[in-house]
N, C-alpha and C positions, 0 to 999 in steps of 0.2 A: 596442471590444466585448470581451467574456472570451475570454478564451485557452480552448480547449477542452479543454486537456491542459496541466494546472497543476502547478508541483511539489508533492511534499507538503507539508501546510498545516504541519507540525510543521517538517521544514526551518528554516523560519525561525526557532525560538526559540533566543533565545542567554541564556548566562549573563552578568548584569551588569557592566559592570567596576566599575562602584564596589563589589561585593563583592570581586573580588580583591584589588581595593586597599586595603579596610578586614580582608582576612584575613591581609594581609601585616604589618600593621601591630596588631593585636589583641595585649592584653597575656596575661601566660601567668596572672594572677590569673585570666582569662575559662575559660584551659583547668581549671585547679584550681578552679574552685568551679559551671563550668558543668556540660554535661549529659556525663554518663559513657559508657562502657559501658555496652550492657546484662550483664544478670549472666551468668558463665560457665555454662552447658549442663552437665548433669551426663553426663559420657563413659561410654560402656556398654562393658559386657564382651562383649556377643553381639550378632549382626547382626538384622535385621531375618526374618524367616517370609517367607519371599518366596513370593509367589502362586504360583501355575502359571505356568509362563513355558517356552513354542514355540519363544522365538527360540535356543536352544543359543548364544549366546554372540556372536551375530551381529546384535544392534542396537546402535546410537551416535546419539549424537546431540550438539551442540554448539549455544549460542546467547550469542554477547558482548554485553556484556565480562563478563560475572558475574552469579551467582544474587543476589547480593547487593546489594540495591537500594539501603538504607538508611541513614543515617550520620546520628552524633551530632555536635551541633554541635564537640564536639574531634575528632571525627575529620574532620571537615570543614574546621577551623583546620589540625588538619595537611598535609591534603591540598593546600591552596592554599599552604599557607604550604614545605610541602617536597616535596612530590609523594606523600606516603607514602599507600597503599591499605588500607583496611577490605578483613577478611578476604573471600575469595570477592570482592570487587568488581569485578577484573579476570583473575582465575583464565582464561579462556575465551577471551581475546584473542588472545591468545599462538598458541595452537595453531591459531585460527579462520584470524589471518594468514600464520602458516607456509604454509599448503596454497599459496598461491599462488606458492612458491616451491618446495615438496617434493612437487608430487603426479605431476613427471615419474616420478619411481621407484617412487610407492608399491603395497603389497602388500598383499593383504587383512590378512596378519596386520601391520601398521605402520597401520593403518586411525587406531588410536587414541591413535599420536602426535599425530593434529588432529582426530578425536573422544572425544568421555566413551562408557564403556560403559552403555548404556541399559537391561540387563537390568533384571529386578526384584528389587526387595532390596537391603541391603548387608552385602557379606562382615562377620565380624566384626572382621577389624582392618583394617578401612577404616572404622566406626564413629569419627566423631566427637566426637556427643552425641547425647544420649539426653532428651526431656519429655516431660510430662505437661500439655499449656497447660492452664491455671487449676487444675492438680492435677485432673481428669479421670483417673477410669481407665478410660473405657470410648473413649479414639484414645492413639496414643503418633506424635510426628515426632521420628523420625530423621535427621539431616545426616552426607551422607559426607565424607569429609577431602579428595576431589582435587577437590570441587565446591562443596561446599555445600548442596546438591539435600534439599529437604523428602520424606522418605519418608514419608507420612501412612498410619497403619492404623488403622485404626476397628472393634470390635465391633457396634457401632448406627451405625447408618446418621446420626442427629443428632449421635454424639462424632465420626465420620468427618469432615461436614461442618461441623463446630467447630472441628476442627484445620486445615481444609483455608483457614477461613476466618484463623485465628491466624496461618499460616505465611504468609499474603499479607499479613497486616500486618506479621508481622517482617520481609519482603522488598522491601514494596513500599507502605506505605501515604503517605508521600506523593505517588506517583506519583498512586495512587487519589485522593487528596481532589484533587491538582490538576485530575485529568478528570470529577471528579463534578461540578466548577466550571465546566469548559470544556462540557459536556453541557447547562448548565443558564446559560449565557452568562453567568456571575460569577465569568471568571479573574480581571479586573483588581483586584476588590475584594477578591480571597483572594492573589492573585499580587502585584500591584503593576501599575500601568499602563503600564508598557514597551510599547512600537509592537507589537511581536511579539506580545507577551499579548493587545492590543486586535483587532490581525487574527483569531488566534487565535478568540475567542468571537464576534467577529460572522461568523467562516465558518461556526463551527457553529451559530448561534442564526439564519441565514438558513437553511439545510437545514432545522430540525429547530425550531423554536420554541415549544417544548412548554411548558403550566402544569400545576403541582401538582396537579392534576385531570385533565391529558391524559394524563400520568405514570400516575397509579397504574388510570386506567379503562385502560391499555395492562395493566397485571400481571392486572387482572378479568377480561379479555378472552380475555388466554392463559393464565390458569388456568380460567376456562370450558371453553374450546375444548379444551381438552386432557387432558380428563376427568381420571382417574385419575395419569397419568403429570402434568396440569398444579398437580394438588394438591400430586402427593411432589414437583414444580418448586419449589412455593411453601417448601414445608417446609426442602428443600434452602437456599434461599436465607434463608432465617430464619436459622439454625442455621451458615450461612456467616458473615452476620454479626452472629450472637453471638459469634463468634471474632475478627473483627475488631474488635469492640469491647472486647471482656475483653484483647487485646492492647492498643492503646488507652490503656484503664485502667491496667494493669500498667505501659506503657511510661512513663506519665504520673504514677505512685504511683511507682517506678521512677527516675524522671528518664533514661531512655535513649532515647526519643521522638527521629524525627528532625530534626535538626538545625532543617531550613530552618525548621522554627516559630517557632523563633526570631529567624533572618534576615529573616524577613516578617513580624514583628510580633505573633505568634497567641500567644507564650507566652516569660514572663520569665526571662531564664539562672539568675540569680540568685533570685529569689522564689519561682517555679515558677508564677506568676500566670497566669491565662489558661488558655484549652479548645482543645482538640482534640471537634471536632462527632464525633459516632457516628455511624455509615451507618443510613441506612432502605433500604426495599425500592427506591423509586422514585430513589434513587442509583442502583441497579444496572441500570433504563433508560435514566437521563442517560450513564450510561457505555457502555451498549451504542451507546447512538445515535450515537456520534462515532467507535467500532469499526466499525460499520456503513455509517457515509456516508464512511472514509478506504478501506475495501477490498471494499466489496459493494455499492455502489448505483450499475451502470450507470444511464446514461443522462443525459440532457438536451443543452443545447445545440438546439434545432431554432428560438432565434430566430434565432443563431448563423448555421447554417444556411442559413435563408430569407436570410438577408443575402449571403451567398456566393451563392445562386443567384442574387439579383438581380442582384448583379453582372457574375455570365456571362454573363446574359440581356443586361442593358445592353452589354453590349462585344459581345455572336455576336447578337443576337434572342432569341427564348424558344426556338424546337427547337433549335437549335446549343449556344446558350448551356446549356440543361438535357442536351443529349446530352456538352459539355464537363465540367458540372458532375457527372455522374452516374458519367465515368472518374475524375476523381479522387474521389470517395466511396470508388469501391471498396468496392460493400455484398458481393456476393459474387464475389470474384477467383477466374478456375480457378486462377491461379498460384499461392493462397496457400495456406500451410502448416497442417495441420488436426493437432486434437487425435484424431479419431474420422476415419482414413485408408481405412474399410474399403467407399469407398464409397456408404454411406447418407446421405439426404435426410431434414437436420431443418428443413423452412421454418419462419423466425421473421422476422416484421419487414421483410417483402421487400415491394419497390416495388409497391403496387398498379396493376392496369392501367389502372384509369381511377381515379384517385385524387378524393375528392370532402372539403369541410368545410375544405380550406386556408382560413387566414388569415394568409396572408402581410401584412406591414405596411406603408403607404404608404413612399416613400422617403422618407429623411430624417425619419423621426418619432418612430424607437425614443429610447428613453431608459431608463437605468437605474433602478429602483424605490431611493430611499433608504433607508440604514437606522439611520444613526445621527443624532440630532439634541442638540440641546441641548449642546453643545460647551460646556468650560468650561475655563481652565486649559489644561493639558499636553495635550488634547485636541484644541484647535485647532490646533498645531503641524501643520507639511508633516509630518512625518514620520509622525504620528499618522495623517491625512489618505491619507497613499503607503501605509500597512499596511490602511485602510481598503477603498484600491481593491484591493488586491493578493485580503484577503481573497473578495471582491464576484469576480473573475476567477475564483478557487480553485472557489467553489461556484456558478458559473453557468454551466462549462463542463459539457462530454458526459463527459471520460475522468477519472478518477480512477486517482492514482496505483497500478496495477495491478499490478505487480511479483510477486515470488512465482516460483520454477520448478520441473517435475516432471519426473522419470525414469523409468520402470518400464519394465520385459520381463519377459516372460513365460518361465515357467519354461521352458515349451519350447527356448528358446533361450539357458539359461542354463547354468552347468559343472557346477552342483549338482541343476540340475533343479527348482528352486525359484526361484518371482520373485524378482527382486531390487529396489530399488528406492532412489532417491535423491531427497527431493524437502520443500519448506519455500517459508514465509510471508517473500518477503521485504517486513518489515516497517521498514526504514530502520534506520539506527543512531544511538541515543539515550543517555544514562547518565543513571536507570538504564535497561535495556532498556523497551518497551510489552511484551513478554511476559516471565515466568516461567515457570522448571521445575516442576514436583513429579509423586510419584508419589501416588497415589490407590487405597489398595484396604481395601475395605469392602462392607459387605451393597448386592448391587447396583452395586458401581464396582471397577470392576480395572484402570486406567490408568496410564501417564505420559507426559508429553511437556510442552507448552507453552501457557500459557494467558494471557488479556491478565490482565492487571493489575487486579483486582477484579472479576472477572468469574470467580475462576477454583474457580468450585463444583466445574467438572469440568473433565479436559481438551480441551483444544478440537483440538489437533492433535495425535496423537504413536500411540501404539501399545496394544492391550491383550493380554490372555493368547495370543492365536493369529492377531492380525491387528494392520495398522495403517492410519494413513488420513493424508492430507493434502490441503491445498489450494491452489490459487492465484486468484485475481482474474479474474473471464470476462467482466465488462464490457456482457450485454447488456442492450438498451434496458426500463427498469420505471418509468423515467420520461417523463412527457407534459407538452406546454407547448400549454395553452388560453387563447384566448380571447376575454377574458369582456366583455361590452357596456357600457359605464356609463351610468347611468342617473340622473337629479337633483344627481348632483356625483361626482366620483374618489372618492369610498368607497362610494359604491352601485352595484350590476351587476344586470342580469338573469339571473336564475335561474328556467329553466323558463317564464319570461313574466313573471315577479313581479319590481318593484324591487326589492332585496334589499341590506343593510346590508351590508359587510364589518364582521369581529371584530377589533380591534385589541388586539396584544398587544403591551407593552413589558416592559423591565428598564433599570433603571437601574443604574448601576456610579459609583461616584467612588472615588476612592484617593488616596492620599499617600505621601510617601517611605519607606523604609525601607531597611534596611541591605543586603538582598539588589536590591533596586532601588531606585535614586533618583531613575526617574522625576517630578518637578515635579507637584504637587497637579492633578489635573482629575475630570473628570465628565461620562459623556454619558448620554443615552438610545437605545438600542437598538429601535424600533420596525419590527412588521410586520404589514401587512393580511392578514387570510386569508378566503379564501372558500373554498366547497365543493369546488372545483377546487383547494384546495391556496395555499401564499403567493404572494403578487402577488411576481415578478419585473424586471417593466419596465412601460412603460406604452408608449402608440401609438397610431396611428392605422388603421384597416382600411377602405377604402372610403372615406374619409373620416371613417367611427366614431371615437369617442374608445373604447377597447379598453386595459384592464389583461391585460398576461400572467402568467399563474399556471403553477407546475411541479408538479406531483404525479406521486408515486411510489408504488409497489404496497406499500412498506414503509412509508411515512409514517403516524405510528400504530400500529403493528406492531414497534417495536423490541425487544420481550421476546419474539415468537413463535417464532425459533429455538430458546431452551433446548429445549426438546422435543426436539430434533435433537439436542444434544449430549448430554442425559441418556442419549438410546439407544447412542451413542458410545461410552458408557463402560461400558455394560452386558452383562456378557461373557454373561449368557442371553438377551439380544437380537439379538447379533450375532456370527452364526456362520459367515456366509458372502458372497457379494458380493448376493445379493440382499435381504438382512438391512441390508448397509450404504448400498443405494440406499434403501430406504426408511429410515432414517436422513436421511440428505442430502435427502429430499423435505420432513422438516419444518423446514429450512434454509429462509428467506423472501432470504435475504442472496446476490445475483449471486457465486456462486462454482465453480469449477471442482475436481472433489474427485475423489480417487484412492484407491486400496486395493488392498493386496496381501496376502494370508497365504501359508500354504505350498504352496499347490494354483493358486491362482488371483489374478488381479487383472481392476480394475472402475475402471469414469469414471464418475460423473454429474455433469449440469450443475444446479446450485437455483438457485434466486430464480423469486419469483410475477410470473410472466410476466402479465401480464393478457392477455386477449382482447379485442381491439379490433373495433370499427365494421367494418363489411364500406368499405372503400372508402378507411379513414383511413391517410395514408403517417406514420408514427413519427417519419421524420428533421425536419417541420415541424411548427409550430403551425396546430392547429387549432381551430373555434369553440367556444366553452363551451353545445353544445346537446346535447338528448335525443340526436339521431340517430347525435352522432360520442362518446359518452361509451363510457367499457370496458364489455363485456357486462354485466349486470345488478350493475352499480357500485352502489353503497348509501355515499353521501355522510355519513351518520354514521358508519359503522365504517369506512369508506375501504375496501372489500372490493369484492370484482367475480368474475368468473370468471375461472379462471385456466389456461392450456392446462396437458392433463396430462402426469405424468411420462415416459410414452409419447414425445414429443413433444419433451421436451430430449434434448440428446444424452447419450447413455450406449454405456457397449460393456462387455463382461464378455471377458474374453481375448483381445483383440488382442494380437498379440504383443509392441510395444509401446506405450506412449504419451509426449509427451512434451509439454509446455506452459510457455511463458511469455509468458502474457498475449497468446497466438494466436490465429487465428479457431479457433471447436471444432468444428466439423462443415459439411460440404459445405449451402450455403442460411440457413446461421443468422448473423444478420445484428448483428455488435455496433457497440454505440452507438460509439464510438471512430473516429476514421479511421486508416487506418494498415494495415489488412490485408490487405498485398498480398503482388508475390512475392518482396520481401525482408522480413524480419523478424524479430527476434533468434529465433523462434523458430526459424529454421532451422539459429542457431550448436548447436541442442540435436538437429533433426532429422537432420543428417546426419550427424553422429557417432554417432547411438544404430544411427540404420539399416544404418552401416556394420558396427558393433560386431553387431549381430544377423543379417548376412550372414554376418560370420563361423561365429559359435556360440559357446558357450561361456563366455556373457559371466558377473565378477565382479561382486562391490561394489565391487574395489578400480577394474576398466574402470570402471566405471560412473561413481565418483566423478572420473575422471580427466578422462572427457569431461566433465561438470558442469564441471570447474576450468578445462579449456580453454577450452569457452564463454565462461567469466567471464573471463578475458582478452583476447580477442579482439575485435578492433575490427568493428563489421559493416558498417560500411562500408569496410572495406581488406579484409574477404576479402570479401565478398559482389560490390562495386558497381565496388570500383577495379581489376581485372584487366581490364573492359569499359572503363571510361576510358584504362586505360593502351594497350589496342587500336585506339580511335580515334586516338589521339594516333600511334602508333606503325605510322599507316598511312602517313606518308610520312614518311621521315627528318627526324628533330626537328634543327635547324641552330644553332636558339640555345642557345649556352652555358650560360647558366643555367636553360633549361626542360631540355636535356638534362640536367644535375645534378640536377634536383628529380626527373626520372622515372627514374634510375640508384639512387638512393634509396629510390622507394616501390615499385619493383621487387624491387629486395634484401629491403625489408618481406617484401613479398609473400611472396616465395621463402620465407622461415626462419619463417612460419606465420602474416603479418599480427596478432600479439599485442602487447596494450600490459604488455611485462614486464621485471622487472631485469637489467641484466649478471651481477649474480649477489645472493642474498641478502643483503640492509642494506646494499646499495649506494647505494638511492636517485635512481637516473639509470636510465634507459631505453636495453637495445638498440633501435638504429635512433631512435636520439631526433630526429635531425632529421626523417625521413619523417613521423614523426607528429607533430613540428609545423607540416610541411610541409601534413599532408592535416587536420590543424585546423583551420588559419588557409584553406586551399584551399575545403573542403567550402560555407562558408555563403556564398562567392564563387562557386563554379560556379553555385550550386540558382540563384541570382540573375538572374547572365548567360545563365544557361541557357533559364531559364523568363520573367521579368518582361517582356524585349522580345514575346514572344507573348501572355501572357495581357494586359498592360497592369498598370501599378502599382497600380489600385484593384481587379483581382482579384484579384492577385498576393497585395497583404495581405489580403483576406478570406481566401483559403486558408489562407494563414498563420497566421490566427486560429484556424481550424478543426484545423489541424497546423503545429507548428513546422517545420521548418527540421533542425535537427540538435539532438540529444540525447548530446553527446561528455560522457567522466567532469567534466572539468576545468569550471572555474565558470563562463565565460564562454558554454556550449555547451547552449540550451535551457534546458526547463523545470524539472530538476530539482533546480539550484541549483547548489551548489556542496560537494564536499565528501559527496554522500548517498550514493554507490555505485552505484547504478541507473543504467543506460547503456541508451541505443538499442534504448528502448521503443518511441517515437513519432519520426519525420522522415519526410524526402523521399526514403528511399534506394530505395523501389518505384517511385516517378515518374521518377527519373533511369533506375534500371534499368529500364525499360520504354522512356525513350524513346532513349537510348545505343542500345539493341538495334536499337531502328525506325531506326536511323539507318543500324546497320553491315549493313542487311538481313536480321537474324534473327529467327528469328518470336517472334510475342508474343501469346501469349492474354490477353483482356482488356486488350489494350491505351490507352493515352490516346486523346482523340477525335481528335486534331492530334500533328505533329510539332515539338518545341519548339527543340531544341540546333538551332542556325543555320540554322530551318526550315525544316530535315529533309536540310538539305546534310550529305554529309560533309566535304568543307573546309571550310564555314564553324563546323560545331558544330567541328573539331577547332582552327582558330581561335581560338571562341570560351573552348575548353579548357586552350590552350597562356597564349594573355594573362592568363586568372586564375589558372593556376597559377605563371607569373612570377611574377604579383603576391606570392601566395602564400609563396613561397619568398623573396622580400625582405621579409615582414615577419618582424621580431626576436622571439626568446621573450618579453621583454619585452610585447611587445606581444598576443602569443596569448594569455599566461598573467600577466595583470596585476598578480596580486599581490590579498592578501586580507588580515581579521585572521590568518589563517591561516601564511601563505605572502607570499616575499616574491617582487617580477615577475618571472618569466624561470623561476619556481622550477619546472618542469615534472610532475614524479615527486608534489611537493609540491600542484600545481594536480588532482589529480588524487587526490589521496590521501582516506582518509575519515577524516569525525572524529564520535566517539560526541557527538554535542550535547547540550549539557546540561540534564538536565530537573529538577537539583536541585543541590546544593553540592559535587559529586563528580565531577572532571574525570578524562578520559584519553586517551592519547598518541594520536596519527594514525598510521594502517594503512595499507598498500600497497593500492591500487585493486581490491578483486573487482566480477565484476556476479554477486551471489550472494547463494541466500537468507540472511536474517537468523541465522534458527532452520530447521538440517538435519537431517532423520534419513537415517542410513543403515541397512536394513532386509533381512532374508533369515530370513524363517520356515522352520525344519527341520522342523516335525511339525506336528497343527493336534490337536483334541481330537475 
């Protein structure tokens, strides 16, 4: 069954080798007659008229490896062929991976040895170059020399967003064409059929399976609804890309286009044959949708779910079994760490009391809904097949790669008196990046910061004239698994009483080889049924009924309804204070978790269209596809319903602090995800910010410090393993090498449990054995620990439902290998909870049962000592097996990240943070 907590779907995409091998080998006739440079930038004498700007000197910000997305196919030959970087490509690395070695000392004024200064404007001899895109006089983009960075100024509001659209083509447009493909499930026909590419568009064409008509009735709908502000949406987006496409043209009249066009076949080196497609409107949905379902669409998983509870039931009966099942959910733990600490009660999603409309599914019936057929070629290959199911897990679990972290305090307790604030999208690491810089200021727009990749009309996260704003991932449930009756054959259901047809929608994809990939000629079909209830997911049995499961979500159809939200964003006589910016964030449709600081104040609100649900119906299962259990007054054409109010999520305006990464946000609010207990990384940020504001007086530079600490720090050797080491160490440990292994992760312990170097570009780890000690240990204890109690066929349903462990290195959970994101999701609450019940210490919310040697203290410390033996006799080797990466044993290396390649432009591997992507460092001194 799906993993519930998948890695990111991108993760997987690699660069070909038969491209590296054909760039190594590429004659220099290809570099002299192929695609050039584009042309030099005419260099200005004066800086940029910088806006109004609050921040006196005190914003930064930084996102790797570079503004610079793009490359011509000869700087692509170079780059493979000698390593050599397009300007700005990796400008940002550098400093991004220093902090993790420099932030023991640093000072606020050293801020920006590992940040760019974010202020607005640029001085005049930091001027770069100086356009005019298409000879417009009415926007000018400026690029600064330490970055790169698009400063877009606009007179009109249409030259504003002309420019804004040009400067995302000269940075990023084949990123764009490659996600308008993946949005619209035709990577492999534009990409090349690689396994990767093929998961790729059936993870997103299973979410999201939209036609040419779903598309643009989504733009109708949210220019309808959004009166005024949804018309200047439409306008904006027009005039974005007519920028993108007049760049395009130019790049293509030009011959400086990037590269890979040619690597995949779209356009000749030599002849100049062949097109580059222009964006329409309903591009810019295709590409929201895939933004939207990697970092805003809690929910799902409840057949998931139902399967796990069956199984507790089967092993304890139905009350035991659902009283076992219900502590490990952990819908709301007292122990866990909140975003909104001030006490208040936001119920969301909570166990009803006598819950009514389950359709749990016979045993043994579920079955996965197919999605691809007609296999042809390269296609039917295992490997083809293994990307299939990987896909299929990615989009039919609960948790979506959540990542992202946030800092803030309150002025109150700050040295300036002014919030301060540390906080960003971690969004993985790619080349080029999913987001870019720029700044934005024009009638109605006074921003900069970071925006995805063809989306980026306005900025989406970063700062304007007197405030700024970020976000993280909040995970709660906006998706529901129904279901539906069948009726006359598997493509009919009852609907309201009526047989009723499902819609079937496909795409077809075939490819061939080419020089960026050599994937073998194939071709399949992509098919999926939909009914009113959303796409069929599995099929089953209920009762005996033959039952299709369908997953709908409050956003499905709704993928342009945000802009609204971000247009206010950026509108400096919209938003002038924290209640200005929650109604902002409320025309956010996307599960996200959003922060704000200026120089007086800071604010939380939680978005996404919560629906309102049936009096009686529990979220975490499937239930039936009838009137009674449907969302309040749901309208199966628009996919709309009622949705609880803003009132309702959490929010807070001046808490002294806040702090979030991908935590539970408020006392009762219940997120799809499991995992929210009383450990969780969000604590590596809680108790450092809480200490730091006991004191008083907190910086940017404290601020950033603690951030950097977190991100090395392992949370399960500070959190989980001081209690392990205490069991252990309740009677004199006798064997020799269990005493060596805990003399080891003791000393860990001691010198601050962090995964860091002996010293900068070392490449080896202080305490390198303890932490391959407690690597190779971790997925051995949860095992020994737990499987003899629960039994092996709960043991893996849980499993399924949460892994196991989430270490950096490849071998360690979901998120792959190589991505940075560390110990989001595991078992480090369940251990800690039941370690405690062991050594007699209290535990709120505890498990229903004791597991570790149940409930002995000699026999759990037993059960502790023989798998940490074990532990400690297996070889680096063996932890860290070796990757294309990395060779086995390599550890520093196993652990290390690497920007993946999303186009012809590789870059070196970094030292392990668990850190957002794209950071701002932030301290408003005045407001207006």
């Amino acid at each position: 069954m799906p993993r519930r907590t998948p890695r990111n779907a991108l993760d997987r995409v690699r660069t070909s080798r038969r491209l590296s091998g054909f760039l190594k080998t590429a004659s220099i006739c290809v570099l002299t007659a192929g695609l050039l440079s584009p042309l030099t930038q005419t260099p200005a004498a004066a800086g940029t008229a910088a806006a109004v700007d609050h921040c006196g000197g005190r914003c930064s910000d930084i996102l790797p490896p570079g503004e610079n997305g793009n490359a011509t196919l000869a700087q692509i030959l170079l780059n493979q062929a000698f390593g050599t970087q397009p300007a700005h490509a990796e400008d940002q690395l550098g400093p991004y991976a220093d902090l993790a070695t420099g932030y023991p000392g640093l000072t606020d004024a050293t801020l920006n040895t590992f940040f760019a200064d974010a202020s607005f404007g640029v001085p005049p001899d930091q001027v770069a170059s100086t356009e005019k895109p298409a000879g417009r006089g009415d926007v000018t983009i400026v690029r600064d020399k330490k970055t790169g960075v698009p400063h877009i100024t606009g007179t009109t509001r249409y030259g504003t967003e002309f420019g804004a659209g040009y400067a995302a083509g000269e940075d990023r447009l084949w990123l764009m064409d490659v996600f308008r493909h993946v949005g619209r499930g035709r990577l492999t026909g534009f990409a090349g059929g690689a396994p990767a590419n093929q998961g790729l568009e059936q993870q997103f064409y299973r979410n999201a399976p939209y036609t040419e008509a779903d598309l643009q009735a989504q733009i109708d709908r949210a220019v309808a609804g959004g009166g005024a502000r949804g018309r200047q949406a439409l306008a904006d987006v027009k005039a974005y890309l007519d920028g993108v496409n007049a760049y395009i043209d130019a790049s293509d009249s030009g011959r400086y286009f990037p590269g890979e066009y040619v690597l995949t076949g779209h356009k000749d080196s030599i002849t100049n044959a062949g097109t580059i497609e222009h964006f329409k409107v309903t591009d810019m949905v295709a590409l929201a949708s895939v933004i939207g379902s990697l970092f805003g669409s809690g929910g799902g998983g409840e057949v998931t779910n139902a399967l796990s509870l069956m199984a507790a039931q089967s092993r304890y009966g139905v009350e035991e079994g659902t009283r076992v099942w219900e502590s490990f959910r952990e819908r709301n733990d007292p122990e866990a760490v909140l975003t909104v600490h001030d006490g208040r009660s936001f119920p969301y999603a909570a166990k009803p009391a006598d819950a009514r409309g389950g359709a749990l599914p016979d045993a043994g019936s579920v079955t996965e809904e197919p999605l691809v057929y007609d296999r042809t070629g390269s296609a039917g290959g295992a490997s083809a097949r293994k990307a299939s199911a990987a896909a299929a897990r990615v989009t039919l679990g609960s948790a979506r790669r959540g990542m992202s972290n946030a800092l803030v305090v309150s002025g109150e307790h700050t040295a300036s008196g002014h919030p301060v604030a540390v906080f960003g999208p971690q969004t993985g690491y790619f080349a080029p990046q999913l987001l870019m810089l720029q700044e934005i200021q024009g009638p109605g727009i006074s921003a900069r910061g970071a925006s995805f990749a063809g989306l980026s009309m306005y900025v989406e996260l970063g700062r304007g004239q007197d405030y700024s704003w970020s976000a993280t991932t909040s995970g709660q449930d906006i998706v529901d698994t129904y279901a539906v009756e069948l009726c006359q054959d598997d493509h009919h259901y009852l609907y309201h009483g009526t047989c009723t047809a499902m819609e079937q929608v496909e795409q077809r994809n075939a490819w061939k080889p080419t020089v960026a990939d050599g994937t073998a000629a194939g071709s399949y079909t992509m098919r999926v049924w939909r009914t009113k209830y959303g796409p069929v997911a599995y099929r089953a049995t209920v009762g005996g009924k033959k039952v299709a499961y369908t997953t709908l979500r409050s956003s499905y159809l709704h993928e342009a309804d945000s802009i609204i939200g971000f247009q206010m964003l950026n509108d400096p006589d919209f938003v002038k204070g924290p209640e200005d910016f929650r109604s902002a964030a409320q025309h956010i449709n996307y599960t996200f978790n959003w922060f704000y600081a200026d120089s007086r104040h800071t604010a939380y609100y939680n978005s996404g269209d919560n629906p309102v649900r049936a009096s009686g119906v529990d979220a975490e299962f499937p239930v039936w596809g009838q009137p009674a259990y449907e969302w309040q007054n749901w309208d199966p054409a628009t996919n709309t319903a009622d949705y609880t109010p803003a009132s309702a999520h959490p929010n807070s305006v001046d808490q002294d602090y806040y702090v979030s990464w991908n935590n539970k946000q408020a006392k009762d609010y219940t997120s799809a995800p499991w995992g929210d207990g009383s450990v969780h990384r969000g604590n590596l940020l809680d108790d450092r910010v809480k200490k730091l504001v006991a004191a008083g007086g907190v910086t940017r530079a404290q601020l950033v410090r603690a951030m950097a600490e977190a991100g090395l720090a392992d949370l399960r050797a500070e959190d989980v393993l001081p209690k392990l080491l205490k069991v252990i160490g309740s009677s004199p440990v006798t064997d020799p090498t269990a005493a060596a292994a805990v003399d080891k992760l003791q000393a860990w312990v001691t010198a601050g449990a962090r995964r860091t170097q002996t010293s900068a570009g070392s490449k080896t780890y202080a305490n390198a054995d303890a932490i391959r000690i407690l690597d190779a240990w971790w997925p051995l204890l949860v095992k020994a620990e737990f499987e003899p109690g629960l039994g092996s066929d709960l043991y893996d349903a849980f499993t399924a439902g949460l892994p196991v462990d989430e270490a950096p290195s490849a071998g360690h959970g979901p998120t792959g290998s190589h991505a940075g994101s560390s110990f989001q999701y595991g078992w480090w609450s369940y251990v800690d909870k039941d370690i405690r019940a062991v050594l007699g210490e209290p535990v709120q919310g505890g498990l229903a049962r004791p597991y570790c040697g149940g409930g002995s203290l000699g026999s759990c410390r037993d059960v502790l000592i023989s798998t940490l033996k074990q532990a400690a006799g297996t070889t680096a080797a063996q932890v860290y097996p070796g990757d294309d990466q990395c060779s086995a044993g390599d550890q520093w290396c196993a652990d290390s990240i690497v920007q993946r390649t999303l186009g012809g432009i590789k870059h070196g591997r970094i030292g392990w943070q668990n850190r957002p992507t794209y950071q701002q460092v932030v301290e408003f001194t005045s407001h207006r």
